[in-house]
C-alpha positions as CSV (number, residue, x, y, z in Angstrom):
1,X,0.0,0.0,0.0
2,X,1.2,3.5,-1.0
3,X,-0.2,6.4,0.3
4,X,1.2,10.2,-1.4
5,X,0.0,12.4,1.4
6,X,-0.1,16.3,-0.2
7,X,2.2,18.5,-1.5
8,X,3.3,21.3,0.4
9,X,5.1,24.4,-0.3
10,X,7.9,25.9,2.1
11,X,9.1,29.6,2.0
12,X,12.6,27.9,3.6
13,X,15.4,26.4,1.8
14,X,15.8,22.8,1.8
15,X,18.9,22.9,4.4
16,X,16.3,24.1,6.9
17,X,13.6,21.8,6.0
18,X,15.7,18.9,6.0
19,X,17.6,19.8,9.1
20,X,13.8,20.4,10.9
21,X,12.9,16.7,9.7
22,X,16.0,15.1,10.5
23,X,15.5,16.6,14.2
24,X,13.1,13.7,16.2
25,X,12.3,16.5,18.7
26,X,10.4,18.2,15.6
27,X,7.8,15.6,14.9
28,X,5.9,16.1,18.2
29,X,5.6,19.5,16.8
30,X,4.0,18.4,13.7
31,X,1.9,15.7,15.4
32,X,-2.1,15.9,14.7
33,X,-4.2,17.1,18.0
34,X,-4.9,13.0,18.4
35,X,-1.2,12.4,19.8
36,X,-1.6,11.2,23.1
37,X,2.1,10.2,23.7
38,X,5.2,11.3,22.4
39,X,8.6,10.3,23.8
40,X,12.3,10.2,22.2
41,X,13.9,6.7,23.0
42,X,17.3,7.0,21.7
43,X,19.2,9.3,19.1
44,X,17.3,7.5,16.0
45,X,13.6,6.4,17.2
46,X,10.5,8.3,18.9
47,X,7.3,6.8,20.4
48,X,4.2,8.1,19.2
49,X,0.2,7.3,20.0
50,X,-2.6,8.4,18.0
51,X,-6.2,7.9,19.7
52,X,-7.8,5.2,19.4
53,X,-4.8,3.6,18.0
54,X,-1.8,1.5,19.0
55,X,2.0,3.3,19.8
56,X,4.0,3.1,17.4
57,X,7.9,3.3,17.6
58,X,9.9,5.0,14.5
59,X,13.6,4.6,13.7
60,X,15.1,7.8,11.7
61,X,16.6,5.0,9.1
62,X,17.7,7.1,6.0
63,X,18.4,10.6,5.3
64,X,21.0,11.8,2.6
65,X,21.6,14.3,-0.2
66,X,18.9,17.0,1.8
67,X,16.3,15.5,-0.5
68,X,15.2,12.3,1.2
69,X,14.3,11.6,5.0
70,X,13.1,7.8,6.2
71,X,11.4,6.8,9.1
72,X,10.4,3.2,9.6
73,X,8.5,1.3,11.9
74,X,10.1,-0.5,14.3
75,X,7.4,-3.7,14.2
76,X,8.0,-6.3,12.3
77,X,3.8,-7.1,12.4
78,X,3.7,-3.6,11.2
79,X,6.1,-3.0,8.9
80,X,5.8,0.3,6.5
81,X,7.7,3.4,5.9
82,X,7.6,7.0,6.0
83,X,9.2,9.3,3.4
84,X,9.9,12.9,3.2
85,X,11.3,14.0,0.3
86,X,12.2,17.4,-0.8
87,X,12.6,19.1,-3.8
88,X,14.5,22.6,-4.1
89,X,12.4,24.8,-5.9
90,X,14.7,27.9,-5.5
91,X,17.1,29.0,-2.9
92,X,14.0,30.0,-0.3
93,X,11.3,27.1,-1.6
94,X,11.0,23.9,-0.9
95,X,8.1,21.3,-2.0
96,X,7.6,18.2,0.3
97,X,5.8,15.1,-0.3
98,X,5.2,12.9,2.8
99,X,4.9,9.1,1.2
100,X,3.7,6.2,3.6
101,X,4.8,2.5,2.1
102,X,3.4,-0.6,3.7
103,X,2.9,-3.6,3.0
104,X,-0.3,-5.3,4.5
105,X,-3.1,-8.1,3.8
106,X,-6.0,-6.4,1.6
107,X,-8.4,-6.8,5.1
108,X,-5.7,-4.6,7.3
109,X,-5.3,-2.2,4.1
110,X,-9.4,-1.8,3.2
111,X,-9.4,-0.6,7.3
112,X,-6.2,1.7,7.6
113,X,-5.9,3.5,4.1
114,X,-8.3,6.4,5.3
115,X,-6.7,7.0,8.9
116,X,-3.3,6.7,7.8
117,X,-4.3,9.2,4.6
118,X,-5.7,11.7,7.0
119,X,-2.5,11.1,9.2
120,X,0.1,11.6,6.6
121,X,-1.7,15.0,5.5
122,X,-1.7,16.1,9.0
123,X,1.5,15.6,9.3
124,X,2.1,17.8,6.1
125,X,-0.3,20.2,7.5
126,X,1.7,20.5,10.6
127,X,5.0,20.8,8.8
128,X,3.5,23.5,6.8
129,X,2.2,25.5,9.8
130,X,5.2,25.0,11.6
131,X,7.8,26.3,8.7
132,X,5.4,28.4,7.4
């Protein structure tokens, strides 16, 4: 399952936006208003818990050439991805897309595409309002 959450225009170059997702400490700032729990657990994963929904632990696995950041899940029973990747528009524009990547029986997909679609774009929303 692929899920291309929106794209989103920064007034920042991509230094700064990559730098701002490459920081764990950022993504309880970018968290929807459903975040229960937040917590770092080392220098590479957080703990995060949505409402409703289990916590999940992400490991900062990837991020190179200012254009790509990776988080991945730390379950193997729930094992997906979460791309950032940036594109330079000029030296003070950025565009990010947030891409989730899992892969899951068509029962466990059919009930999770819509909450994790709204998540992914919240998380876009938030990076927007917070680099905005």
């Amino acid at each position: 399952m692929k899920i291309e959450g929106e794209l989103i225009r920064l007034n920042k170059n991509q230094s700064e936006v990559y730098q701002f997702l490459n920081t764990l400490e950022n993504y309880s700032l970018i968290m929807p208003e459903s975040n229960k729990v937040f917590e770092i657990l080392d220098a590479n994963r957080f703990k995060f818990g949505l409402k409703g929904m289990p916590e999940i632990v992400l490991k900062l696995i990837e991020g190179n050439d200012m254009d790509t950041i990776v988080l991945s899940s730390d379950n193997d029973k729930f094992p997906f991805t979460l791309s950032g990747l940036l594109q330079s528009i000029s030296d003070h524009e950025t565009q990010v897309q947030l891409v989730f990547e899992g892969d899951f029986n068509p029962m466990m997909e059919m009930m999770i595409k819509s909450p994790l679609t709204a998540f992914v774009n919240d998380l876009s929303k938030g990076i927007s309002l917070k680099l905005a």
